[in-house]
BAVEXDREN-479125 format. One line per 4 residues: number of its first residue (from 1); for each residue x, y, z of C-alpha. Coordinates in steps of 0.001 Angstrom, whole numbers. Example, Ala and Ser with C-alpha at 12.3 -4.5 7.8 and 13.67 -1.06 7.14 Angstrom:
BEGIN
1	12300/-4500/7800; 13670/-1060/7140
This chain:
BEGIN
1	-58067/-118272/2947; -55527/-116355/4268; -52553/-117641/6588; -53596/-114980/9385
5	-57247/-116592/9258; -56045/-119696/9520; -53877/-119207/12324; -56446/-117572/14603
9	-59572/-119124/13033; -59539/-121702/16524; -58840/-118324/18732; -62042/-116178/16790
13	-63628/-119237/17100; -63344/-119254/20796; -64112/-116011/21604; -67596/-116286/19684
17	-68366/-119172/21546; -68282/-117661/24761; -69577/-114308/23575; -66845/-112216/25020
21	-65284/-110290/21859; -62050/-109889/23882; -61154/-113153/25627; -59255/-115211/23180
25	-58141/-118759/24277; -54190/-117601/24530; -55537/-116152/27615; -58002/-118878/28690
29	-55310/-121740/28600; -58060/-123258/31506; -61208/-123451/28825; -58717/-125411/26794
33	-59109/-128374/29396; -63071/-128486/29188; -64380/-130823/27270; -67727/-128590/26684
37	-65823/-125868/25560; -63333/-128297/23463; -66637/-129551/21765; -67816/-126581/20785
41	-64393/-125565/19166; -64408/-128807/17571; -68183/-128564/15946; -67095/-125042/15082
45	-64194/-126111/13028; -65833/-129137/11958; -68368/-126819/9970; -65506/-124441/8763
49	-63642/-127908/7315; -66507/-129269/5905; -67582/-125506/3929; -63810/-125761/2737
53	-63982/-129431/1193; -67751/-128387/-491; -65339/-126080/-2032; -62519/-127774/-3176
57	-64103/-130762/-3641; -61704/-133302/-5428; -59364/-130795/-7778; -55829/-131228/-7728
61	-53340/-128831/-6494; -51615/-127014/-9625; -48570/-128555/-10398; -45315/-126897/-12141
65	-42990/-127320/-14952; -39369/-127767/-13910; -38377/-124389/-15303; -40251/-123087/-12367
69	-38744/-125151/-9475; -37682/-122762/-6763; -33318/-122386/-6840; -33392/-122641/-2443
73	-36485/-124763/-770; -35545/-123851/2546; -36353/-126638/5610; -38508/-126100/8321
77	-39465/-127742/11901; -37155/-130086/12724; -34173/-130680/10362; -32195/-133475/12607
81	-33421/-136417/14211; -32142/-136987/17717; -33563/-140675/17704; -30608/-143262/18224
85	-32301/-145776/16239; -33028/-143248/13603; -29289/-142541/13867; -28072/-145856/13319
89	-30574/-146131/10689; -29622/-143386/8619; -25679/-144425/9551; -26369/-147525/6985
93	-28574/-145561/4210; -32098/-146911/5889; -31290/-150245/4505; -32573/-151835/7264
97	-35542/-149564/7918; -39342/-150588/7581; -42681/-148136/7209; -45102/-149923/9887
101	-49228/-149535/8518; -51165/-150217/11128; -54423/-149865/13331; -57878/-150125/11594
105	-56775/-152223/8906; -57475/-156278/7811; -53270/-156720/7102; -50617/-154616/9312
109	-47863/-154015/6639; -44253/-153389/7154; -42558/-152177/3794; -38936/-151779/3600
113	-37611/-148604/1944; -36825/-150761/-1213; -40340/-151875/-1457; -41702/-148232/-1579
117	-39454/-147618/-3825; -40432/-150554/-6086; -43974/-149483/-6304; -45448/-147550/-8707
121	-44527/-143594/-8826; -46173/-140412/-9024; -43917/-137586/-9379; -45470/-133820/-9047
125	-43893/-130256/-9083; -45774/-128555/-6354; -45926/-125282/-4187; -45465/-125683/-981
129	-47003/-123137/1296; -45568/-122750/4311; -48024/-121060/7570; -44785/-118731/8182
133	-45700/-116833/4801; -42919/-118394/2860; -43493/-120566/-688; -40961/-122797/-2490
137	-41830/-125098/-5513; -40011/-128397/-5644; -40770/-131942/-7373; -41877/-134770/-5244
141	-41555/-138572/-6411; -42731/-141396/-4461; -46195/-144070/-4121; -49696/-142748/-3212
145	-50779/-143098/131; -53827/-144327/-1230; -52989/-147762/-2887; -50413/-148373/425
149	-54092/-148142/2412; -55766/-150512/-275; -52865/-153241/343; -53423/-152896/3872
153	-57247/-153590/3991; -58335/-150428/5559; -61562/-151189/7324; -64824/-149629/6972
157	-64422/-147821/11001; -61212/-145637/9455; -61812/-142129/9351; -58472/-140584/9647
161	-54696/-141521/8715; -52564/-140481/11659; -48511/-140307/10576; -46383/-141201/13449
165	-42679/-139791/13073; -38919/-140205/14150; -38436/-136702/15410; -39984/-134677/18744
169	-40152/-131390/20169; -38274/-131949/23380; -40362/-135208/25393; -43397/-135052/22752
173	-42926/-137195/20085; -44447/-135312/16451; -47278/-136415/14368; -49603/-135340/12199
177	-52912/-136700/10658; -55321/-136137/7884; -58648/-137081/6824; -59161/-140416/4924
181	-60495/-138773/2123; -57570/-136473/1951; -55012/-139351/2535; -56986/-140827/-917
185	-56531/-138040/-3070; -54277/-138749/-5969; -51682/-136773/-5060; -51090/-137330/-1653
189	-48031/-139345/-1667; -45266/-140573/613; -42013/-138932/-1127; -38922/-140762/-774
193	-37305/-138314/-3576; -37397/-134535/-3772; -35723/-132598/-6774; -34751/-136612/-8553
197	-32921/-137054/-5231; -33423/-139127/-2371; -34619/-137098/781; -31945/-135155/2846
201	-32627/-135374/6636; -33473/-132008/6861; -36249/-132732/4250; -37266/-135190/6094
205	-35458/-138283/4921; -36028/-141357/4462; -40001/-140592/4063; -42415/-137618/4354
209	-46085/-136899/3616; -47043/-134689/589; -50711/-133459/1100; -50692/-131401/-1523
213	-53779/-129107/-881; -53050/-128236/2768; -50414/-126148/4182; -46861/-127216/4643
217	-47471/-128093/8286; -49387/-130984/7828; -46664/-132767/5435; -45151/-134472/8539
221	-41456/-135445/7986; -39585/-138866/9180; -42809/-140922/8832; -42224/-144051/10676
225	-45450/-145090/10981; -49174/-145152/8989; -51852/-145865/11241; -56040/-146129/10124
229	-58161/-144736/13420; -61914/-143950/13773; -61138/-141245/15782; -58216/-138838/16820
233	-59885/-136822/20311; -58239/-139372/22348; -54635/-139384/20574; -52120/-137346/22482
237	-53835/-133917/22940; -56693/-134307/21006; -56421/-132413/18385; -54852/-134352/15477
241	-51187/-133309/15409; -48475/-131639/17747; -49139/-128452/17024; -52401/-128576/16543
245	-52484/-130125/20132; -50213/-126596/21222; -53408/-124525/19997; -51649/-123070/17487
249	-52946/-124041/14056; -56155/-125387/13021; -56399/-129399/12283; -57687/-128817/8428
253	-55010/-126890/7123; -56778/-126652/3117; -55292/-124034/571
């Protein structure tokens, strides 16, 4: 699917709906606040995700030899965090900082940087796909998401992994989530280490999602925080990530 789809899949979407070829919801800022109108956008995507996993079902990404690692993997979004306690943080190497796993699961976890670092690896040379039409290849090291979730407990309610993160776009704070299945998949992982070195800020250090099937978007940066939910409509703006929430790209982000 192509990155112009995908970016105006929610707007098509929209004008469908309301069977007006013409009126597309960057004009109809209004609809966006009715909750019939958000629940037919959100049935309407709900089908287009669910078509796209009957696709893709479980394959991996591809993954890369080192000889094809990109020489520049430009950062995007945010590449400094504002955050004061992020600041003093990162002043004393993240020695004293914690990942929090919490919500919908039997045993809230709180794993120190060392302790990710201590579990077992998965390393993966990837493409990363950015919505801005730009690709870079890079290698990835750090734990799966899914054995940090298995540790936890997660409960039988959990239907999405929401990541909670250090930086924000002016007053909103970012975050991004996924669906359980997804956060599952073998090669989602929370990298600590990009090209055999530890993350720079700008790559999101000390932690950032890799969801290696989806677009770059959704591999939120400065993860501070894992939490299980059985639902994301009544996080933030209801839509499963900040810029999601904007109305700018769609929640299921699959390549």
């Amino acid at each position: 699917m192509s990155d112009k789809i995908i970016l105006h899949r929610r707007r098509l979407i929209a004008s469908l709906a309301l069977g007006g070829g013409g009126m597309l919801l960057s004009g109809c800022d209004a609809l966006n606040e009715n909750t019939r109108f958000r629940g037919v956008l959100g049935a309407a995507e709900g089908w287009n995700d669910g078509a796209q996993r009957a696709l893709a079902g479980d394959a991996l990404a591809r993954e890369y030899r080192p000889v094809d690692m990109s020489p520049v993997f430009r950062a995007n979004g945010n590449v400094r965090v504002e955050n004061a306690d992020y600041r003093a943080s990162a002043a004393r190497g993240f020695a004293d900082w914690a990942l929090v796993v919490d919500g919908l699961v039997a045993h809230p976890l709180r794993l120190p940087l060392g302790a990710l670092q201590a579990m077992p690896q998965r390393a993966q040379i990837t493409r990363h796909d950015c919505v801005e039409g730009w690709s870079a290849i890079g290698k990835w090291q750090g734990p799966q998401l899914g054995p940090i979730l298995q540790l936890a407990g997660i409960l039988p309610a959990a239907r999405y992994i929401v990541l909670h993160c250090a930086d924000r776009f002016g007053s909103t704070p970012y975050y991004e989530s996924i669906a359980l299945n997804d956060a599952l998949h073998p090669q989602t992982i929370l990298a600590w280490m990009m090209n055999d070195a530890p993350l720079a800020e700008a790559h999101g250090a000390p932690l950032r999602l890799r969801v290696e099937r989806q677009l770059g978007y959704k591999h939120a940066k400065f993860v501070m925080r894992v939490e299980a939910r059985d639902r994301i409509d009544n996080l933030y703006g209801g839509w499963g990530g900040y810029w999601e929430d904007a109305g700018q790209y769609s929640w299921y982000a699959g390549i």
